[in-house]
C-alpha positions in Angstrom: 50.0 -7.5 25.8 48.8 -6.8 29.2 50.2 -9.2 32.1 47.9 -10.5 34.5 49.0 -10.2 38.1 50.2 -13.4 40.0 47.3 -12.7 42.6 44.8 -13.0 39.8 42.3 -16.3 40.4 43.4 -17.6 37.1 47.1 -17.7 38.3 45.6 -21.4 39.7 44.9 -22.3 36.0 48.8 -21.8 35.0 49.8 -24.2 32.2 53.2 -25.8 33.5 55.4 -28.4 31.9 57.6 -30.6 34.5 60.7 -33.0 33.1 60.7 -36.0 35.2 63.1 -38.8 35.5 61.8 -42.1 36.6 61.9 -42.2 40.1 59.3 -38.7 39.6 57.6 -40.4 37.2 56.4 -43.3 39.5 55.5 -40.6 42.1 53.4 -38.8 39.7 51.9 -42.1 38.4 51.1 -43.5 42.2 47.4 -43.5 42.8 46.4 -42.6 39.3 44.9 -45.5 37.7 43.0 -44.2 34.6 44.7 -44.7 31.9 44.4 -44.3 27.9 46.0 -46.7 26.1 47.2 -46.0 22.6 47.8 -49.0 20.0 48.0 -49.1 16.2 44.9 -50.8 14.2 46.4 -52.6 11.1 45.4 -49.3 8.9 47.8 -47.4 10.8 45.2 -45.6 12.5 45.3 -44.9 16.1 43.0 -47.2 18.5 42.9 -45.6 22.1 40.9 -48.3 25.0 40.6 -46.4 28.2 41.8 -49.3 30.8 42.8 -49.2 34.6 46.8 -49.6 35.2 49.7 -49.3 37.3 53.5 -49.2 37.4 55.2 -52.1 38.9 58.1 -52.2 41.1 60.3 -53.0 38.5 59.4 -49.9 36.5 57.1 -51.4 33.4 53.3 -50.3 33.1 51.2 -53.4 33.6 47.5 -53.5 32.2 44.8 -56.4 32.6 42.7 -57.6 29.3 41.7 -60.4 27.3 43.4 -61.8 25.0 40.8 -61.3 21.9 40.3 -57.3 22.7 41.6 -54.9 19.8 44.1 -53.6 22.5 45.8 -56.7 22.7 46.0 -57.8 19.0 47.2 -54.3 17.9 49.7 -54.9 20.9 51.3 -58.3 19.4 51.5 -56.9 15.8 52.5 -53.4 17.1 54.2 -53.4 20.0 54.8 -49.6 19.7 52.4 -47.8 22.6 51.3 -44.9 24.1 49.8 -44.4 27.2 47.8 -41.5 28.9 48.0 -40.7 32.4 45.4 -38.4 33.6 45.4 -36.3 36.5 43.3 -36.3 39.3 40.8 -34.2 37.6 40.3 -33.6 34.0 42.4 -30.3 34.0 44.8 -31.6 36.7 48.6 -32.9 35.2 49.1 -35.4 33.1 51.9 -37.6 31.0 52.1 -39.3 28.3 54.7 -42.6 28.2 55.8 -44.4 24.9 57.0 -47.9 25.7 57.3 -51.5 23.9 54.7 -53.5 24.9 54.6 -57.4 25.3 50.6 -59.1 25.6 51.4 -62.4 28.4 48.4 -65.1 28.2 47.2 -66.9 30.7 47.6 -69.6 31.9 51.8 -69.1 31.0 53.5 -68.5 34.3 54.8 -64.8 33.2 51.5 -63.7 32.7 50.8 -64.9 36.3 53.3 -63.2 37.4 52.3 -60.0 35.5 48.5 -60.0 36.4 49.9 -60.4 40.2 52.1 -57.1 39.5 49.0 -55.3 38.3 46.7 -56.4 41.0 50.0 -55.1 43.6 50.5 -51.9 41.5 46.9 -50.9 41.6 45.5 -52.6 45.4 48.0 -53.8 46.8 48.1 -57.3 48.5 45.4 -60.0 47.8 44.6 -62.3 50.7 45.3 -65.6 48.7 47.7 -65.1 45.6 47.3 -68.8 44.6 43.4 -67.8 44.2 44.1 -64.8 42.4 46.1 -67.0 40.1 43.7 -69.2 39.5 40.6 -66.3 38.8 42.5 -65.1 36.1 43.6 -68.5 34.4 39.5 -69.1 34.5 39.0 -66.0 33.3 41.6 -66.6 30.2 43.1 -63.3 31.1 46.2 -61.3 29.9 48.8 -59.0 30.8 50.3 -56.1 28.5 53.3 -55.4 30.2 55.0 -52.2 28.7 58.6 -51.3 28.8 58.4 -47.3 28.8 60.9 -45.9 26.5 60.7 -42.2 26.6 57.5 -39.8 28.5 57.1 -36.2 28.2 57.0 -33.9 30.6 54.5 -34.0 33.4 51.9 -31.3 32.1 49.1 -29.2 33.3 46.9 -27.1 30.4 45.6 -23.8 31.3 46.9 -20.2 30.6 50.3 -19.6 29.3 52.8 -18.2 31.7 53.9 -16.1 30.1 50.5 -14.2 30.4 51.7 -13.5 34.1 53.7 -11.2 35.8 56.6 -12.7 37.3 
């Protein structure tokens, strides 16, 4: 086999594979948003929604929904998850994060307390948290709050390195 020159223009399309530990992974995750979530229908087969998320402070992966959407039911009988992070651009890097997840309903007080982590995680501060609060006890909504348990490398697709010279 030929090897393609490190100068080459496709050099920029070089698959890579990046172990990160936690600290990385939040770095990587900041700012990225669009997310696939993975849960298990009650035929075993897979059931991917594609939501908006963040990572808390306290490291867990925090999602807004209702509590009737498939996501959430295949979440209380499966709490066994998968998540996709994309990249900034469909062939940018992404992860994937396995975790436990736990669906919180409004109006309990945890689930308060997990919607306000998602809003933080994703915007930032809200001007009136006690209005927040109350929008999403109106709303009826809930929180899946997941616990990651493993992730794979950070990833990018494109040609195999070992297609370059060195």
């Amino acid at each position: 086999m030929k090897k393609i020159r490190a100068d080459d223009r496709r050099a920029q399309y070089r698959a890579s594979d990046v172990d990160v530990d936690l600290d990385e992974l939040r770095e990587h995750l900041n700012g990225k948003h669009q997310w696939v979530l993975s849960t298990t229908r009650a035929d075993g087969r897979p059931q991917m929604s594609l939501v908006s998320g963040g990572m808390t402070g306290a490291g867990r992966l925090a999602i807004a929904t209702y509590p009737g959407r498939a996501k959430a039911a295949n979440a209380r009988r499966n709490p066994d998850v998968s998540v996709l992070v994309m990249g900034d651009a469909f062939n940018g890097a992404w992860v994937q994060i396995d975790g436990q997840a736990q669906v919180l309903d409004m109006p309990a007080p945890a689930a308060a307390d997990a919607l306000v982590d998602y809003f933080r995680c994703i915007s930032g501060e809200h001007d009136d948290w006690d209005e927040y609060r109350q929008a999403m006890d109106d709303q009826g909504k809930s929180a899946i709050v997941i616990e990651p348990t493993r992730w794979s490398p950070v990833s990018k697709g494109g040609f195999p390195p070992e297609l370059f010279e060195d």
